[in-house]
Structures are given as C-alpha cells and as structure tokens.
PyMOL Python script that loads the backbone (N, CA, C, O; Angstrom):
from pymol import cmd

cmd.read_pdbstr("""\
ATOM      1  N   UNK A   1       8.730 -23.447  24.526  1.00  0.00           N
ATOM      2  CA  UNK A   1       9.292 -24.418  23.605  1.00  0.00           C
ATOM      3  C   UNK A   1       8.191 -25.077  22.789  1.00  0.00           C
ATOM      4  O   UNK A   1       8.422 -25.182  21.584  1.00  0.00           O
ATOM      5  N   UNK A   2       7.140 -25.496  23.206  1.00  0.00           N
ATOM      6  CA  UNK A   2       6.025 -26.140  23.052  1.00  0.00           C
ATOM      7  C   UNK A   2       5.611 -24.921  22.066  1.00  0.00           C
ATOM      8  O   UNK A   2       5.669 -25.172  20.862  1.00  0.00           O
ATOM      9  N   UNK A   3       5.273 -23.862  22.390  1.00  0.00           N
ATOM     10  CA  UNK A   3       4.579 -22.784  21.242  1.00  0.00           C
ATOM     11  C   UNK A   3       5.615 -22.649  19.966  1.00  0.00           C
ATOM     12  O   UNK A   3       4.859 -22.818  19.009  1.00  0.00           O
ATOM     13  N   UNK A   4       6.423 -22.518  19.642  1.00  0.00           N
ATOM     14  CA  UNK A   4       7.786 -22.632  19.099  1.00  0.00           C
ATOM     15  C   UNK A   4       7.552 -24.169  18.088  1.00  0.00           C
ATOM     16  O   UNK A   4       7.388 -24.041  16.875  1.00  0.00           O
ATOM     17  N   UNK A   5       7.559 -25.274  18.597  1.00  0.00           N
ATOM     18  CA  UNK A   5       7.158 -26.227  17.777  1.00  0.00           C
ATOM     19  C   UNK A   5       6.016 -26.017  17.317  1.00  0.00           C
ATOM     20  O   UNK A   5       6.050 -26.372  16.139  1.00  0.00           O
ATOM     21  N   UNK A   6       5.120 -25.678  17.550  1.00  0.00           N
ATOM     22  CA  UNK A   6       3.443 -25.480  17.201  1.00  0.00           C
ATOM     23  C   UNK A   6       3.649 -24.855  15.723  1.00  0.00           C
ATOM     24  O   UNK A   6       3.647 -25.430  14.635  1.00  0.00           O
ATOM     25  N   UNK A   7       3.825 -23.515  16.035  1.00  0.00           N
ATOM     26  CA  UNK A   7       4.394 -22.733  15.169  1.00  0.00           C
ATOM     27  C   UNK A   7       4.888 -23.013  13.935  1.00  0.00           C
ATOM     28  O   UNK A   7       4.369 -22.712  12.860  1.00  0.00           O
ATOM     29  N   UNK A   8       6.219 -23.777  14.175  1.00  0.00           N
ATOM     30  CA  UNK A   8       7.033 -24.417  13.028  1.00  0.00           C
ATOM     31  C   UNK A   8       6.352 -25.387  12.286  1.00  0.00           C
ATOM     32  O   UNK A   8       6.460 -25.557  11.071  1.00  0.00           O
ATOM     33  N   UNK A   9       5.387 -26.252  13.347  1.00  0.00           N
ATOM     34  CA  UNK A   9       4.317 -26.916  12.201  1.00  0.00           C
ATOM     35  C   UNK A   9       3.731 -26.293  11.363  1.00  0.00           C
ATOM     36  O   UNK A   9       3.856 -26.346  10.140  1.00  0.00           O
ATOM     37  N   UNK A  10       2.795 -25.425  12.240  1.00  0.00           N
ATOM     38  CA  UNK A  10       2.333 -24.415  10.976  1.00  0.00           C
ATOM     39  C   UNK A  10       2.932 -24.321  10.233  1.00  0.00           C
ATOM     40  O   UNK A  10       2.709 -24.974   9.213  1.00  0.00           O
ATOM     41  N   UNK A  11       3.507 -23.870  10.274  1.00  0.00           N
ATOM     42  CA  UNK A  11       4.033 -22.558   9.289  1.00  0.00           C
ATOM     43  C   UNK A  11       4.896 -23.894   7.686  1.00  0.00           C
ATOM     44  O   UNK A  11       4.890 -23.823   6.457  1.00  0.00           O
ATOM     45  N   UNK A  12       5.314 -24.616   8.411  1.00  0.00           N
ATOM     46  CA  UNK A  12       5.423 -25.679   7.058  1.00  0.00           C
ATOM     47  C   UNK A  12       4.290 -26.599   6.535  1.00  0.00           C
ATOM     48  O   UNK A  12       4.255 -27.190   5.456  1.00  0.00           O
ATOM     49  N   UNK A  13       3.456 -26.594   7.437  1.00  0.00           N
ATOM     50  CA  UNK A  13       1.904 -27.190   7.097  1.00  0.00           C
ATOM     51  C   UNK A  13       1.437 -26.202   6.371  1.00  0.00           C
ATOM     52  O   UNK A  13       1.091 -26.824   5.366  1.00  0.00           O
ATOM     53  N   UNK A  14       1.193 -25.155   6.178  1.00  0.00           N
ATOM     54  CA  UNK A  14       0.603 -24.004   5.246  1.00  0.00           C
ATOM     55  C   UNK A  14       1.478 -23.901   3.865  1.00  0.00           C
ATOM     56  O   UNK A  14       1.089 -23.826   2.700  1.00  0.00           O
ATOM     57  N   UNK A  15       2.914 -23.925   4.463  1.00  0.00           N
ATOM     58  CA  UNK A  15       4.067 -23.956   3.000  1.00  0.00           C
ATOM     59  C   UNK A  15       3.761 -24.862   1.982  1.00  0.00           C
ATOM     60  O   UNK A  15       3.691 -24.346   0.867  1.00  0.00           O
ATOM     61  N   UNK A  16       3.510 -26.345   2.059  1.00  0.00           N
ATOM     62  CA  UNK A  16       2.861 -27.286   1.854  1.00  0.00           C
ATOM     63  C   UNK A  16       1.550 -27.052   0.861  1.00  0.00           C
ATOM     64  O   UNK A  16       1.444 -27.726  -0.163  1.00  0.00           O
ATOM     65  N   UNK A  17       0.832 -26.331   1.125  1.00  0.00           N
ATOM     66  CA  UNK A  17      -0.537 -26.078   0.373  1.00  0.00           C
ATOM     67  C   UNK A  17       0.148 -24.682  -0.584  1.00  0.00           C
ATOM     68  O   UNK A  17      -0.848 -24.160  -1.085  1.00  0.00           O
ATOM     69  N   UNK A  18       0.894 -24.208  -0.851  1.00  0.00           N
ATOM     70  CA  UNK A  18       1.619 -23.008  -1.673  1.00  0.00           C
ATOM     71  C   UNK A  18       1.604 -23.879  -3.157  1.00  0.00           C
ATOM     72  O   UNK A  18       1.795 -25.081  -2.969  1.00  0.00           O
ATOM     73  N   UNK A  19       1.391 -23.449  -4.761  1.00  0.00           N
ATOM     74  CA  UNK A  19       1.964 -24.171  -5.429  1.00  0.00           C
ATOM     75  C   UNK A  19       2.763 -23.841  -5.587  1.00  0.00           C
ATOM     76  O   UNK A  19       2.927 -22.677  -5.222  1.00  0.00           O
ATOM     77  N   UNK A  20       4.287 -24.762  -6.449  1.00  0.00           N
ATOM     78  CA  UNK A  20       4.946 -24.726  -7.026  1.00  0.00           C
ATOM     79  C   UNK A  20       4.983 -23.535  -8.146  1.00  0.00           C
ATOM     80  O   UNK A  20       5.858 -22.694  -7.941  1.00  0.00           O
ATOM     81  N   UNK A  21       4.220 -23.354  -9.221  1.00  0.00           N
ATOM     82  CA  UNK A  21       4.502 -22.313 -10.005  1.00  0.00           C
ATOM     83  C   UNK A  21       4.098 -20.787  -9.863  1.00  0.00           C
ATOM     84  O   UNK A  21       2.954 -20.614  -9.444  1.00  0.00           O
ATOM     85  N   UNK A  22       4.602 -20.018 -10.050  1.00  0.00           N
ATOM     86  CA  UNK A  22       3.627 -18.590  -9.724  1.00  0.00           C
ATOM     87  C   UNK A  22       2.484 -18.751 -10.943  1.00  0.00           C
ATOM     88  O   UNK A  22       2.612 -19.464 -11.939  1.00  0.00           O
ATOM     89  N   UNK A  23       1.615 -18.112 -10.689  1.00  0.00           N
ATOM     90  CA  UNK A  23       0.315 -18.081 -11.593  1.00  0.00           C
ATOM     91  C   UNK A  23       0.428 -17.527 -13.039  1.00  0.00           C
ATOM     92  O   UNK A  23       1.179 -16.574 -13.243  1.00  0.00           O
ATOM     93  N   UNK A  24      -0.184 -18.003 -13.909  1.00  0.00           N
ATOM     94  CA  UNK A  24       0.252 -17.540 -15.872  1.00  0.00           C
ATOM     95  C   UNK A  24       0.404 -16.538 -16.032  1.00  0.00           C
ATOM     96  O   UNK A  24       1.384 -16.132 -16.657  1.00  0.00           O
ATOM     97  N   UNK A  25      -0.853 -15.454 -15.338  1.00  0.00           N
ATOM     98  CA  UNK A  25      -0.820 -13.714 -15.387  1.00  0.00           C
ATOM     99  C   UNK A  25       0.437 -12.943 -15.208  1.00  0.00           C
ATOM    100  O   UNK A  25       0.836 -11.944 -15.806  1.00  0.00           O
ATOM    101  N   UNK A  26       1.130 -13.847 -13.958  1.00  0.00           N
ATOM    102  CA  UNK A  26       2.444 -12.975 -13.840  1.00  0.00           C
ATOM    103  C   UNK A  26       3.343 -13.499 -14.589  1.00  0.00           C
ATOM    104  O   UNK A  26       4.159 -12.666 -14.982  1.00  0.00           O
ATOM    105  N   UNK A  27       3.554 -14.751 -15.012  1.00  0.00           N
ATOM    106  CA  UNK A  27       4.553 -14.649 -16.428  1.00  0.00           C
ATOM    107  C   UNK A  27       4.180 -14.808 -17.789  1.00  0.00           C
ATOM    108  O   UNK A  27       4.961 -15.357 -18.565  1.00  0.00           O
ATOM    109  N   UNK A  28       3.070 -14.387 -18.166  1.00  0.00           N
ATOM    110  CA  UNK A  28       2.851 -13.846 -19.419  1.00  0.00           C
ATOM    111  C   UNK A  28       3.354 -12.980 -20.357  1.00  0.00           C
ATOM    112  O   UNK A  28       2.567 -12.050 -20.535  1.00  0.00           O
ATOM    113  N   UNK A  29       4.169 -12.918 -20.911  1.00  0.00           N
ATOM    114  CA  UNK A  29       5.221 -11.986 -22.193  1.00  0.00           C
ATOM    115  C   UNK A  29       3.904 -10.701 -21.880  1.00  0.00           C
ATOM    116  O   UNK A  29       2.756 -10.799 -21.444  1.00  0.00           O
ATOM    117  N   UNK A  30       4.465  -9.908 -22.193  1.00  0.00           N
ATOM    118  CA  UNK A  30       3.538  -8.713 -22.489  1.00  0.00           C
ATOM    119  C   UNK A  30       3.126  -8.231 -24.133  1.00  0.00           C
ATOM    120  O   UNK A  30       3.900  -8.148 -25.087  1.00  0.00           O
ATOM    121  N   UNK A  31       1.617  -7.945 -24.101  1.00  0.00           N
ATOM    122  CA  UNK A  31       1.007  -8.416 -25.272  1.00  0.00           C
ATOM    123  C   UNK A  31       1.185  -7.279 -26.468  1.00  0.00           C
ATOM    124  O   UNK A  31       0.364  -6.362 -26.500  1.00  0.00           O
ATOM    125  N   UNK A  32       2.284  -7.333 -27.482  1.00  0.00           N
ATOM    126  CA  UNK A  32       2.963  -6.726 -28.448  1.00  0.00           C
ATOM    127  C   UNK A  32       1.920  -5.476 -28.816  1.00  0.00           C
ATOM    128  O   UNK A  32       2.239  -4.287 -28.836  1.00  0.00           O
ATOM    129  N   UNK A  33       0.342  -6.128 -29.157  1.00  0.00           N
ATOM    130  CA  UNK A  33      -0.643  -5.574 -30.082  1.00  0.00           C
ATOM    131  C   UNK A  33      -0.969  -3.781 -29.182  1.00  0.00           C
ATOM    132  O   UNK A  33      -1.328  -2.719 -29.689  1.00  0.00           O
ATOM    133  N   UNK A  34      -0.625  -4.151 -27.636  1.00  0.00           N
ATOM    134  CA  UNK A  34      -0.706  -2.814 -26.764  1.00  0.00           C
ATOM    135  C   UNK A  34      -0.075  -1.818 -26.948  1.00  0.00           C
ATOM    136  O   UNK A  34       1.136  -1.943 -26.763  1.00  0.00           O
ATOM    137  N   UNK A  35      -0.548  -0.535 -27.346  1.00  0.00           N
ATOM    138  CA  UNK A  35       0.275   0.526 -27.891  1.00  0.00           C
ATOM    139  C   UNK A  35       0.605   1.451 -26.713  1.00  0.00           C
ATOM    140  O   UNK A  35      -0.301   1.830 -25.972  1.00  0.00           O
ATOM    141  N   UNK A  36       1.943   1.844 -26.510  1.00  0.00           N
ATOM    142  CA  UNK A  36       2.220   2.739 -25.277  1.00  0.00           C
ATOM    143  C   UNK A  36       3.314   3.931 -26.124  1.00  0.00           C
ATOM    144  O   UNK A  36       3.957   3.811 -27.167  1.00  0.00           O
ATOM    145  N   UNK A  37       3.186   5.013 -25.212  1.00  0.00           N
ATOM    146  CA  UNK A  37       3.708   6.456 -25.464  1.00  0.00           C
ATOM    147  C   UNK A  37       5.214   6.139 -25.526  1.00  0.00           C
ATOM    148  O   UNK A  37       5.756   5.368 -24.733  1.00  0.00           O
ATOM    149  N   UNK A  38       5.933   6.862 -26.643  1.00  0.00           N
ATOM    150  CA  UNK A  38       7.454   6.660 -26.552  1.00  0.00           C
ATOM    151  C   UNK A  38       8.001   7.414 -25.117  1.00  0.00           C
ATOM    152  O   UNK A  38       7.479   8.467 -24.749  1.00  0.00           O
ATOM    153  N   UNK A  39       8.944   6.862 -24.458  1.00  0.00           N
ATOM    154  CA  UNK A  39       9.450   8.382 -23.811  1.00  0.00           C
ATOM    155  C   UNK A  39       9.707   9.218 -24.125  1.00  0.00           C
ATOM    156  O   UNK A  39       9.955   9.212 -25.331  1.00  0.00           O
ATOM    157  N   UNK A  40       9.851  10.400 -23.506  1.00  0.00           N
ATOM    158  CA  UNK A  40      10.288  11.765 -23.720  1.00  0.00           C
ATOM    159  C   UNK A  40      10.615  12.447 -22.594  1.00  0.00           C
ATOM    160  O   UNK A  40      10.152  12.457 -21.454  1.00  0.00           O
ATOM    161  N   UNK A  41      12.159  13.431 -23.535  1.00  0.00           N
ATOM    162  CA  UNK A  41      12.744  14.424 -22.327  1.00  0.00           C
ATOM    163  C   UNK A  41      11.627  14.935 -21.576  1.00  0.00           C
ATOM    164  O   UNK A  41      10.618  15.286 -22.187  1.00  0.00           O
ATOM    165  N   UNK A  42      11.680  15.009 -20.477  1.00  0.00           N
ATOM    166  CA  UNK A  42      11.128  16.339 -19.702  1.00  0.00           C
ATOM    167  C   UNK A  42      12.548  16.825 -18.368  1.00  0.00           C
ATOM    168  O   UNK A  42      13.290  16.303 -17.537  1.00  0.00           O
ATOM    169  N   UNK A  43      12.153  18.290 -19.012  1.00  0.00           N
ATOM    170  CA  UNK A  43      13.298  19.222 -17.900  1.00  0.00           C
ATOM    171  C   UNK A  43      13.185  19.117 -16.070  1.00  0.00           C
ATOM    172  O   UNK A  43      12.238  19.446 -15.355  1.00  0.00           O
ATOM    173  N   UNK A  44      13.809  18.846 -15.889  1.00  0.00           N
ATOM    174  CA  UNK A  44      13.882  18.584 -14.476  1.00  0.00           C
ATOM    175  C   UNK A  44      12.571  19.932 -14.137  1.00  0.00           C
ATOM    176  O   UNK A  44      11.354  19.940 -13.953  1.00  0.00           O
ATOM    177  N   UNK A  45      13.631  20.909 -14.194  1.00  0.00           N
ATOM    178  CA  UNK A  45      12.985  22.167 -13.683  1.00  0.00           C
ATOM    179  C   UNK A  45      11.550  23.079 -14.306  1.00  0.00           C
ATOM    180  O   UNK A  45      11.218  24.230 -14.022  1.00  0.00           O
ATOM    181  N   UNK A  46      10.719  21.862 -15.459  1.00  0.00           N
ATOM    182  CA  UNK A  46       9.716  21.566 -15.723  1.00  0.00           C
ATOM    183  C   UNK A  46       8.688  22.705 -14.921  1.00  0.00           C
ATOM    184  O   UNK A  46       8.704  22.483 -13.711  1.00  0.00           O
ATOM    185  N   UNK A  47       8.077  23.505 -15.178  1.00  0.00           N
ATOM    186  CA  UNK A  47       6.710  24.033 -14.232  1.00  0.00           C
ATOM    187  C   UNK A  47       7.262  24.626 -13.174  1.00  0.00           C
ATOM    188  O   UNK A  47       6.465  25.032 -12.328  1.00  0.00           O
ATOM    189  N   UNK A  48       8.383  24.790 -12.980  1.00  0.00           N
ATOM    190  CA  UNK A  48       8.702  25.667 -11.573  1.00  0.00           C
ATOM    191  C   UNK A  48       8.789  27.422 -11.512  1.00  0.00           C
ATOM    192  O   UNK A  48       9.495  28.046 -12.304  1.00  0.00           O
ATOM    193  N   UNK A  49       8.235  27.867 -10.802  1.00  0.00           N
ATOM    194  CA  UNK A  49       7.762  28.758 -10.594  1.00  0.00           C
ATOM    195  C   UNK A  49       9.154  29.772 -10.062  1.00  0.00           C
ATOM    196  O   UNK A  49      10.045  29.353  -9.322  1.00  0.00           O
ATOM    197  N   UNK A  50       9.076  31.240 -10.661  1.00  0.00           N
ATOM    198  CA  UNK A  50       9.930  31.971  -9.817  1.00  0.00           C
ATOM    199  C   UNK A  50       9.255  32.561  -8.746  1.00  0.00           C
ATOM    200  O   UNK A  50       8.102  32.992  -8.754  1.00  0.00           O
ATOM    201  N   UNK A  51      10.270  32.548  -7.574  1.00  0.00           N
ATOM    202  CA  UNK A  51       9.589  33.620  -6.242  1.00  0.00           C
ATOM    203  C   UNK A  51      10.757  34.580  -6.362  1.00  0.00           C
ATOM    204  O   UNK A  51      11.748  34.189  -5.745  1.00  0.00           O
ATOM    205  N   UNK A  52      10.912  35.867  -7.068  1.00  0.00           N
ATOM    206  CA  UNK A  52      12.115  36.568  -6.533  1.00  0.00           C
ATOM    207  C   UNK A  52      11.237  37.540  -5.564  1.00  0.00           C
ATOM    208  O   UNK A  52      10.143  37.386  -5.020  1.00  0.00           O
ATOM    209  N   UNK A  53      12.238  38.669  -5.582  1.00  0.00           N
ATOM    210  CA  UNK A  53      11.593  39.432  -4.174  1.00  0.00           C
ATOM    211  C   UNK A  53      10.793  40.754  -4.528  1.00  0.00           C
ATOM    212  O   UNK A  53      11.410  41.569  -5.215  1.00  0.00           O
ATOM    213  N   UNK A  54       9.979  40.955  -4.290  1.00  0.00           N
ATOM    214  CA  UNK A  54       8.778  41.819  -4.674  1.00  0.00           C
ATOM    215  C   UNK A  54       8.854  43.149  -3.935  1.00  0.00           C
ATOM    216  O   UNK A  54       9.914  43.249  -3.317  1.00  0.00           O
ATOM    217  N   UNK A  55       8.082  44.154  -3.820  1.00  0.00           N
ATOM    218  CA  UNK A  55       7.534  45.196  -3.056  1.00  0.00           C
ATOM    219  C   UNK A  55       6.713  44.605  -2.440  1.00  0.00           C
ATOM    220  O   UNK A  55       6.041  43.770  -3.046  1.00  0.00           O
ATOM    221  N   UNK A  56       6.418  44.902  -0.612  1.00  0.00           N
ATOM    222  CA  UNK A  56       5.138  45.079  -0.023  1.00  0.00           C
ATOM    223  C   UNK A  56       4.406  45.354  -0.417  1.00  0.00           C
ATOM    224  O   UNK A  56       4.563  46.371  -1.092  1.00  0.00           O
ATOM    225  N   UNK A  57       2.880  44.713  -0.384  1.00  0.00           N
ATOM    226  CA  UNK A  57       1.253  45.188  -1.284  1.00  0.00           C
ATOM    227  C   UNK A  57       0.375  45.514   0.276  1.00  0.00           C
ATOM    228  O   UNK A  57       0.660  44.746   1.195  1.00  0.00           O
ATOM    229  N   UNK A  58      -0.078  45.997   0.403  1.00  0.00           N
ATOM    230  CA  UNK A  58      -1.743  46.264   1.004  1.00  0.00           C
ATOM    231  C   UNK A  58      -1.755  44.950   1.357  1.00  0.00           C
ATOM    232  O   UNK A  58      -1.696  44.147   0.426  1.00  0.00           O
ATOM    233  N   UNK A  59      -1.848  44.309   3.051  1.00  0.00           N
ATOM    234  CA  UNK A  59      -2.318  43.475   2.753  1.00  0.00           C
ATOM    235  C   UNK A  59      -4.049  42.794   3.069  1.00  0.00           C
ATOM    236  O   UNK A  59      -4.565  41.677   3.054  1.00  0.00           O
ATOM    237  N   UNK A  60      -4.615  44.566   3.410  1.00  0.00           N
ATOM    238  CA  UNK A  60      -6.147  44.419   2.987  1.00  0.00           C
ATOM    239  C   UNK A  60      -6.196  43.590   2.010  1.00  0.00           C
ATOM    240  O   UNK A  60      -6.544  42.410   2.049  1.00  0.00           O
ATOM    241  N   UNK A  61      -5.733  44.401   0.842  1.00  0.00           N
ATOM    242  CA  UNK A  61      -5.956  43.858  -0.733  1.00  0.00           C
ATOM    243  C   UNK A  61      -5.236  42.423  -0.900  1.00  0.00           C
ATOM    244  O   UNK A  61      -5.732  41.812  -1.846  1.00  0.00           O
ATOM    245  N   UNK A  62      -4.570  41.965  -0.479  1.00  0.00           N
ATOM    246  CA  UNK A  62      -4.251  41.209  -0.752  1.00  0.00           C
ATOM    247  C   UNK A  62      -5.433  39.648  -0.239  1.00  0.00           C
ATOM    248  O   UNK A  62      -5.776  38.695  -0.938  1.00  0.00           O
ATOM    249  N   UNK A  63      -5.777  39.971   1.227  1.00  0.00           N
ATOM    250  CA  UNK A  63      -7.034  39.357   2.183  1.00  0.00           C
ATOM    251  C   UNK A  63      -8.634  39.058   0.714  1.00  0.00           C
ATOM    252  O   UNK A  63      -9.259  38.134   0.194  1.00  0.00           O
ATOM    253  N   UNK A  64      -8.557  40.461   0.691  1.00  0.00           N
ATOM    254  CA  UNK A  64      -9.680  40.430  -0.411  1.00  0.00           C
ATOM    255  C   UNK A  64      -9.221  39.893  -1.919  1.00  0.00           C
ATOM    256  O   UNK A  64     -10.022  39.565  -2.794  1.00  0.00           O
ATOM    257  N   UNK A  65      -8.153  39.877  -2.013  1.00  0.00           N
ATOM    258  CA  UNK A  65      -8.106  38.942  -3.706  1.00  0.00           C
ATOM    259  C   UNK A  65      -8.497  37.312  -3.080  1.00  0.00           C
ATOM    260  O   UNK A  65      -9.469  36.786  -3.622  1.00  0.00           O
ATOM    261  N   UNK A  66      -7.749  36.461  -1.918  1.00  0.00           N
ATOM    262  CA  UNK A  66      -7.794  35.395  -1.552  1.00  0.00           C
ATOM    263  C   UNK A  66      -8.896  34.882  -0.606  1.00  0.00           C
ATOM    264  O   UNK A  66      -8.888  33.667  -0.410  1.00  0.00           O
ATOM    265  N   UNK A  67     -10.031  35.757   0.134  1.00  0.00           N
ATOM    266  CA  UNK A  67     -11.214  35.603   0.428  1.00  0.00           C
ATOM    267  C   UNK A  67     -12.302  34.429  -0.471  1.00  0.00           C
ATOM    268  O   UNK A  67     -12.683  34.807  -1.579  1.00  0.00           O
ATOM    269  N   UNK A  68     -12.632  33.454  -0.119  1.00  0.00           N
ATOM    270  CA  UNK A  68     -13.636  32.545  -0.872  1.00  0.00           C
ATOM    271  C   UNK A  68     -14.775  33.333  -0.834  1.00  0.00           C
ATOM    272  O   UNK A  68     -15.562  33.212   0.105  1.00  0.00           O
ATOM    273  N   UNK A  69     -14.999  34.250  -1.875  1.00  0.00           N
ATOM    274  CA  UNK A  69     -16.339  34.299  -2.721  1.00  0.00           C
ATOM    275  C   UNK A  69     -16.624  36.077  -2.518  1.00  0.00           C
ATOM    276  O   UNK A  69     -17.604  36.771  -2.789  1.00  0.00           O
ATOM    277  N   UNK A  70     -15.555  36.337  -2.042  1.00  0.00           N
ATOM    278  CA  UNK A  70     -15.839  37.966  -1.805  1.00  0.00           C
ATOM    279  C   UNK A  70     -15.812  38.680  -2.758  1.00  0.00           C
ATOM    280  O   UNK A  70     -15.362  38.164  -3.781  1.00  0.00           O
ATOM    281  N   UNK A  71     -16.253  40.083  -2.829  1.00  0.00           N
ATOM    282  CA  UNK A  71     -16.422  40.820  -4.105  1.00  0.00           C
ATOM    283  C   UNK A  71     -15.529  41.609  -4.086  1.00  0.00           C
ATOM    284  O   UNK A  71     -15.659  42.165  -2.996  1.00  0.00           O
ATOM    285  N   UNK A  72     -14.724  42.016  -4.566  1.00  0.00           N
ATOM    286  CA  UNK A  72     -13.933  43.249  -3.698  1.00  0.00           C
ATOM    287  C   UNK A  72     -14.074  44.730  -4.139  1.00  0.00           C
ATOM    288  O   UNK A  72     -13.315  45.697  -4.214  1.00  0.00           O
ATOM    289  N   UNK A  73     -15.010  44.551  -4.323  1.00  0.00           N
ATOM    290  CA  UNK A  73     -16.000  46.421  -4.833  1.00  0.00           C
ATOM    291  C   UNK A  73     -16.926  46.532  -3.282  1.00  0.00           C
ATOM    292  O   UNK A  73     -17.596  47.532  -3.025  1.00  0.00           O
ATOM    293  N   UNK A  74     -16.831  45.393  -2.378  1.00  0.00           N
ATOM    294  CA  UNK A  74     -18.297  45.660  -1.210  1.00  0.00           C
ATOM    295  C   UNK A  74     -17.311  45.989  -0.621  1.00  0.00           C
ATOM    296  O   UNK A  74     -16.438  45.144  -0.423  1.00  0.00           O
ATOM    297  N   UNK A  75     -17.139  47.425  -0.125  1.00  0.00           N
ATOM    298  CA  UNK A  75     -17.210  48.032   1.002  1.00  0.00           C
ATOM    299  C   UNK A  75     -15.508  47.662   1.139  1.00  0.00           C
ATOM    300  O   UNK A  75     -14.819  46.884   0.478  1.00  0.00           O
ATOM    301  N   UNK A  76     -15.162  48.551   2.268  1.00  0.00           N
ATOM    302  CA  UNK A  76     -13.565  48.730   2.306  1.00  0.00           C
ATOM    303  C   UNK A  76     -13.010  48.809   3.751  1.00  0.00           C
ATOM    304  O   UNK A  76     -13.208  49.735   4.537  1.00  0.00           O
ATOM    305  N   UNK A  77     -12.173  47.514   4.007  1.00  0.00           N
ATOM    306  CA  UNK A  77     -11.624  47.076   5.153  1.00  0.00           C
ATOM    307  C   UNK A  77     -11.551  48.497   6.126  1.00  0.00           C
ATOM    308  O   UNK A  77     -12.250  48.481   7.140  1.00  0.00           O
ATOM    309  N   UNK A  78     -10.794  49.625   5.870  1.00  0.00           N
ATOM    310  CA  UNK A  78     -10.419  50.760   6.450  1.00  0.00           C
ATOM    311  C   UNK A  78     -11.533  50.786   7.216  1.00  0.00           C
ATOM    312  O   UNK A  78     -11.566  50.397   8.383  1.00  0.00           O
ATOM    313  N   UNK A  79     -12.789  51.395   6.384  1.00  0.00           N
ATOM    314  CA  UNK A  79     -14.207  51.638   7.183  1.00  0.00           C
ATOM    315  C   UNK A  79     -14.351  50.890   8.478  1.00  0.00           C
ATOM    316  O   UNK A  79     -14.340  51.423   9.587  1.00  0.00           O
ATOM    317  N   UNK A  80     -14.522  49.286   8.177  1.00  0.00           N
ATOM    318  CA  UNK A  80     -15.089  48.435   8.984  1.00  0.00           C
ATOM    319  C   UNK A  80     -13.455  49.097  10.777  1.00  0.00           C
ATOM    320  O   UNK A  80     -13.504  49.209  12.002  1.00  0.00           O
ATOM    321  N   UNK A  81     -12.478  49.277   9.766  1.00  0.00           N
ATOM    322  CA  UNK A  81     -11.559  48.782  10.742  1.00  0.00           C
ATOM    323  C   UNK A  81     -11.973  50.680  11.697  1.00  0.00           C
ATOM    324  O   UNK A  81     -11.963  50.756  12.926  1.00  0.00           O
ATOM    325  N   UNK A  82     -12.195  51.589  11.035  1.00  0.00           N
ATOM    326  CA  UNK A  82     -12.312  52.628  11.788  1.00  0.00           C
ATOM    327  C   UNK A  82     -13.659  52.801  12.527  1.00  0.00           C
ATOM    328  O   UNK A  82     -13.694  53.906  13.069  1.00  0.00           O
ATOM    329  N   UNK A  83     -14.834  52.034  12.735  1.00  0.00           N
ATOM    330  CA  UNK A  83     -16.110  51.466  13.200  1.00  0.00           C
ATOM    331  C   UNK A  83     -15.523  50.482  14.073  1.00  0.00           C
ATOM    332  O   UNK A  83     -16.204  50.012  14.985  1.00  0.00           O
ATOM    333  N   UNK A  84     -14.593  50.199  13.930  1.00  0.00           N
ATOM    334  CA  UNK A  84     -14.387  48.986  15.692  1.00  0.00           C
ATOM    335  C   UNK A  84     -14.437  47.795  15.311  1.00  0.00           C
ATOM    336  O   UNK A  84     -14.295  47.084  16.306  1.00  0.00           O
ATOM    337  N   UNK A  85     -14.601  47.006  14.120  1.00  0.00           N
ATOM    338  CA  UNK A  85     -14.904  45.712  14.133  1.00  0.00           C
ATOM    339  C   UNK A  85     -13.626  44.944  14.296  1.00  0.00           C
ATOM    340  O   UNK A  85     -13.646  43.714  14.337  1.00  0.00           O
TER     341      UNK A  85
END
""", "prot")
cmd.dss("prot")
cmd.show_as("cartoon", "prot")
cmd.util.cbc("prot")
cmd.orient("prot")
C-alpha cells in the first residue's frame, strides 16, 4: 500500500514539471518555400519478376555461374568428381 502511494506521488510530482504547451517545432505550419515530388501511380505489381517452369540445367553449371569469384573455364567438376574429391 505504502509503495502504491509512493508511486502515485511520483508520478504526479513529475506530471507537474511537464509544460503545458507541446514545443513550436511540432506545431509549426509546414514551410510553403519546400519543394516536394507530386505523387504518382505506381503498379502494384511494379518489378515483379516471373518464375514459370523451366527445364532442368546441369547443376555443376549452375554451382559454377553462382560460385564467388570462380572462373568457369578452370577445370571441370566431372574430373575433380572422377579423382575422388
């Protein structure tokens, strides 16, 4: 009970030090001379990509197009894979 009153002081002892008005910045008209972009349509379906359904590729070849920094003229998966690696 005792923490409960404590509390309630606070908390209206702090209310107390709040001012009255919100600060000028937030109700300041917004300043005419600022030039901004008209809107414009944009299509929902904007940049979207088709996935229809493809043929199976190699997907050696496919490893070697998406490899970071590989060449894909060095040497040929088959080899390495018929050597054991």
């Amino acid at each position: 009970m005792l923490k409960t009153i404590g509390t309630i002081a606070l908390t209206l002892g702090l209310g107390a030090c709040v001012g009255a008005a919100p600060p000028a910045y937030l109700t300041a008209p917004a300043d005419p001379s600022i030039g901004t972009r008209s809107p414009a349509y944009t299509a929902v379906t904007a940049g979207v990509r088709s996935y229809d359904v493809v043929e199976p590729l190699d997907w050696r070849e496919l490893n070697r197009r998406v490899a970071p920094g590989a060449d894909p003229e060095q040497g040929d998966s088959d080899d390495a894979a018929r050597r054991g690696r």
